[in-house]
C-alpha positions in Angstrom: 24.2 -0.7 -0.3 25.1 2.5 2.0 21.6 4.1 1.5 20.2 0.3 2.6 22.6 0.8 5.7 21.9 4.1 6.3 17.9 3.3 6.6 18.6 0.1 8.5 20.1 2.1 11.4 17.3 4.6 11.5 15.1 2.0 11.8 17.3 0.9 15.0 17.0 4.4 16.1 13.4 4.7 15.5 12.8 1.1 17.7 14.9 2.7 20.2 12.8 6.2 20.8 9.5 4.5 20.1 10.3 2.1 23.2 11.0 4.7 25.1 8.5 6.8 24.5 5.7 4.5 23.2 4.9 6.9 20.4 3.0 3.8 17.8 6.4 2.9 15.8 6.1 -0.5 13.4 9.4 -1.8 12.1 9.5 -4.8 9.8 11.5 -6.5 7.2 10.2 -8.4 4.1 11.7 -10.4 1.7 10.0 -11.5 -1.8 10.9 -13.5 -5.1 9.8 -11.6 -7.6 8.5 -13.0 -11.1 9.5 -16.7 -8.9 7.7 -18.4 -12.2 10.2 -16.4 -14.7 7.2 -15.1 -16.6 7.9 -14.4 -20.1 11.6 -15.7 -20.2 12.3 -12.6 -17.0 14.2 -13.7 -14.4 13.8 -14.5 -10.8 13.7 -10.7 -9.0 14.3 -11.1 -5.1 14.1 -8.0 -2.9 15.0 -7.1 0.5 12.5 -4.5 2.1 12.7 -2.7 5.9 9.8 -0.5 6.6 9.0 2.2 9.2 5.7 2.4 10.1 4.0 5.8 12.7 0.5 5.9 13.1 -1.3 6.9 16.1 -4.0 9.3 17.4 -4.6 12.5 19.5 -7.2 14.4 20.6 -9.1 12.0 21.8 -9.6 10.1 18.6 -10.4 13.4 16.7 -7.0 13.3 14.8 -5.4 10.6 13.2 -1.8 10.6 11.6 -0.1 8.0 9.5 3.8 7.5 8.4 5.4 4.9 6.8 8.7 4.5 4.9 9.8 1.7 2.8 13.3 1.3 1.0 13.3 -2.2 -1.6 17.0 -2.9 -2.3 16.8 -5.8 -5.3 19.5 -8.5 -5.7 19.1 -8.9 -9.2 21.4 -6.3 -11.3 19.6 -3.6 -13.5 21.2 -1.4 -17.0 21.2 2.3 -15.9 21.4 5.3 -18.2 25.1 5.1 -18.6 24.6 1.2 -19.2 26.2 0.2 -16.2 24.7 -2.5 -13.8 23.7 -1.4 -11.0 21.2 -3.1 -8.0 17.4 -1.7 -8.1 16.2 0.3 -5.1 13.4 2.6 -4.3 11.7 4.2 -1.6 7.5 4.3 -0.8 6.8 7.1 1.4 2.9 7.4 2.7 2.6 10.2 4.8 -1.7 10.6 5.9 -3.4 13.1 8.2 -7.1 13.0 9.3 -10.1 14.8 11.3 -12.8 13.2 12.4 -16.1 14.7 13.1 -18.5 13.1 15.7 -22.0 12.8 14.3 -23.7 11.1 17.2 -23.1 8.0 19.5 -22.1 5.8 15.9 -21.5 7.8 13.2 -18.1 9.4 11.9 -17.7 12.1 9.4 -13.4 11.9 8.0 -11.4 14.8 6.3 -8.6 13.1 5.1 -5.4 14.5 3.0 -2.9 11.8 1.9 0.6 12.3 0.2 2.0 9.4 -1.2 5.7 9.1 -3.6 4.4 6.1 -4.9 7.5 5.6 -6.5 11.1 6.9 -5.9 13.7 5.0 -8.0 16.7 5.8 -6.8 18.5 3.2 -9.3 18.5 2.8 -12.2 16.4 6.1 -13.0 15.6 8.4 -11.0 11.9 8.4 -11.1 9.8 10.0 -8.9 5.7 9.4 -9.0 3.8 11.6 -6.0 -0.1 11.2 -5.6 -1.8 13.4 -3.2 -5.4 12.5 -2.4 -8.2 14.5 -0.7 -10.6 12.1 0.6 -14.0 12.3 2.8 -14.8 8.9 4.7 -18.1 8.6 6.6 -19.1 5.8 8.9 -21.9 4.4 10.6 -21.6 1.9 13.1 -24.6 -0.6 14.6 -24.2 -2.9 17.4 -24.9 -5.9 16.7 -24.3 -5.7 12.8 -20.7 -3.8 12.7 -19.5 -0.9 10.6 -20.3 0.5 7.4 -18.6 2.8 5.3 -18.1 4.8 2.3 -15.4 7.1 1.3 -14.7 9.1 -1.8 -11.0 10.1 -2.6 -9.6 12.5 -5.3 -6.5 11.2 -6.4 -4.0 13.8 -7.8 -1.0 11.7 -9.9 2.3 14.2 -10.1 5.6 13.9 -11.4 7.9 16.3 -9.1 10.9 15.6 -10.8 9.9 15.7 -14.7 10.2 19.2 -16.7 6.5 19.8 -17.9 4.9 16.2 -17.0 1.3 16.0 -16.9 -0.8 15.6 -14.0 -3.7 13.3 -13.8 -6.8 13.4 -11.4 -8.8 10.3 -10.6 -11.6 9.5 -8.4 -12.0 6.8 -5.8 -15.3 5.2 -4.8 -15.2 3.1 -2.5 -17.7 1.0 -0.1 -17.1 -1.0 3.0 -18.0 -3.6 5.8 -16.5 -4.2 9.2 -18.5 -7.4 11.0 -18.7 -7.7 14.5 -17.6 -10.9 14.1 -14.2 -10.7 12.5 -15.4 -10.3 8.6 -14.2 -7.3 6.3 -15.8 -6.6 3.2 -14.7 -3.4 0.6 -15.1 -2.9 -3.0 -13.3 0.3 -5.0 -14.3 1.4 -8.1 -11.3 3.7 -9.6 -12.0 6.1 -12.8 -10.1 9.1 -14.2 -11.6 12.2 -14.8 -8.5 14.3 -16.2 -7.1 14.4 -18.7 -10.3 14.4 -20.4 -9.2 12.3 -23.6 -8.4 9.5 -20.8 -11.3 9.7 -18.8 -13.3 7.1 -17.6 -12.8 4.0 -15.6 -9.8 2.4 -15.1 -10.7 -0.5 -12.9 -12.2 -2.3 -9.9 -10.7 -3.6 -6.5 -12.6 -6.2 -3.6 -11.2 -7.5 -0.7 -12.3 -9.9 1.5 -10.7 -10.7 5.1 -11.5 -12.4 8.5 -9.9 -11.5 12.0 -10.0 -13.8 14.6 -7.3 -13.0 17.6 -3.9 -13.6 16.8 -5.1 -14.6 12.8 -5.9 -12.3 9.9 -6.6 -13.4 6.4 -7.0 -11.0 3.4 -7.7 -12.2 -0.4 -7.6 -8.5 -2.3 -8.2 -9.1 -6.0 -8.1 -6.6 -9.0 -10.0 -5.7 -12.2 -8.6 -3.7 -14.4 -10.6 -2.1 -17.5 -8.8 -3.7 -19.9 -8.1 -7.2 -18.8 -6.6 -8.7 -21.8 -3.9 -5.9 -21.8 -3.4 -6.2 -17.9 -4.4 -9.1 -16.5 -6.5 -9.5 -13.3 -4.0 -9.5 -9.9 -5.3 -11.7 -7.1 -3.5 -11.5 -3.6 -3.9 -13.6 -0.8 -2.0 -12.9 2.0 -1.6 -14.5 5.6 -1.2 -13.0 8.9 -0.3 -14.5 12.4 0.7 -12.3 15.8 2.3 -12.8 18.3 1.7 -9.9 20.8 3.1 -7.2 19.6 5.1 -9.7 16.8 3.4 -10.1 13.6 4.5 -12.6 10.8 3.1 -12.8 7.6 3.0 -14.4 4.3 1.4 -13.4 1.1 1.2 -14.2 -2.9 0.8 -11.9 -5.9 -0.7 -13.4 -8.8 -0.9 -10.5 -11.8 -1.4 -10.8 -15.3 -4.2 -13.5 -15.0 -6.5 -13.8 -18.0 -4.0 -11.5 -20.4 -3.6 -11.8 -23.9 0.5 -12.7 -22.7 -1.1 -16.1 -21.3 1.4 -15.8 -18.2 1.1 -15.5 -15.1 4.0 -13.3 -13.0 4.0 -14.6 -9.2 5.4 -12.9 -6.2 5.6 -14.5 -2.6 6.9 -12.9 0.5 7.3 -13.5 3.8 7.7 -10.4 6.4 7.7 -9.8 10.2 6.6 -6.4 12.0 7.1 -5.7 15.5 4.8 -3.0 16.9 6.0 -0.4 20.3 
């Protein structure tokens, strides 16, 4: 409960100095139900999640940086090592850096290097999961049409805080549309290149969404390669803004189509307010 108080009052802090200097801060709070259907006999998992979001962009558009910091404090108690019970939380820290190369009046070549700890479980374990991705995006945009792109991303999967863990590398594929009208299309084909006795591909991601002033909806849906072990996940998710308010509401279906026959269901509901 300190750590949750502790990052509550930075986010305070970090609204404070982004109103006063207008720097691109997001702060936002979600809360979620997780496993809501109690899936294979689990129980109900809510979650309380504030985030802290930076992104903005100098040099006239040329450089684009990205922050964001998420601590998930659950309410429903976990064993640790020691067998105690203890409340689950974790931190997501994304930290992103880009150049972009003008190649004429529409077309944009990206060098992007992205950090991500995935996961940091600070109880019960203490787990940390790091990937670091070099990526190269280009895009071409047409008037009338909108924007397409493609980007292809290396993902590097470490474990910082585990004696001798292996690393995996990956690579990301990935193809997208941005209407003039509102409509988003993307597809991602994700496969694994080392270790070699693992390579191959792992699985397939589409989303669709539609923008129209104050509304945005998303349905993201996955595929994994083995979807009797897995399951397919399917995500809708709604979003409403008001000004620089945004509220929004999404669902998690996973395990869809596994050999478990279940289905594990997550809703949330979360509010960001942009400086």
């Amino acid at each position: 409960m300190k750590r949750f108080l502790v990052f509550f009052l930075v986010l305070v802090l970090g609204a404070g100095f982004a109103a006063a200097q207008d720097v691109g801060l997001t702060v936002g709070l979600e809360f979620g139900l997780g496993n809501v259907g109690k899936a294979y006999g689990g129980d109900v998992a809510p979650y309380l999640m504030p985030m802290l979001i930076y992104e903005n962009a100098f040099i006239d558009g040329a450089l684009d940086l990205y922050g964001e910091l998420d601590y998930t404090l659950g309410f429903s108690k976990e064993l640790n090592a020691k067998g105690e019970e203890v409340l689950p939380q974790s931190l997501y820290i994304d930290l992103s850096v880009g150049y972009n190369l003008s190649l004429g009046d529409a077309s944009t070549l990206s060098f992007i290097l992205e950090n991500q700890f995935d996961t940091i479980e600070l109880s019960p374990s203490d787990l940390v999961t790091g990937i670091f991705t070099p990526a190269i995006r280009f895009n071409q945009g047409f008037d009338d049409f909108g924007d397409i792109y493609v980007q292809v991303g290396f993902p590097i999967t470490y474990f910082p805080n585990v004696k001798d863990a292996d690393t995996s590398t990956g690579l990301d594929s990935t193809i997208g549309w941005s209407s003039s009208f509102g409509l988003g299309l993307e597809a991602i084909v994700y496969t694994l290149i080392a270790p070699s006795e693992a390579a191959g591909y792992v699985g397939f991601e589409t989303t669709v969404s539609y923008e129209n002033d104050a509304v945005y909806c998303e349905l993201n849906a996955y595929f994994p390669s083995d979807i009797k072990a897995e399951g397919i996940t399917i995500t809708p998710e709604f979003d409403y803004s008001f000004g620089s308010l945004t509220a929004y509401l999404f669902i998690e279906f996973a395990g869809i189509g596994s050999d478990g026959g279940e289905v594990v269901i997550t809703p949330a509901i979360g509010i960001k307010y942009s400086f």
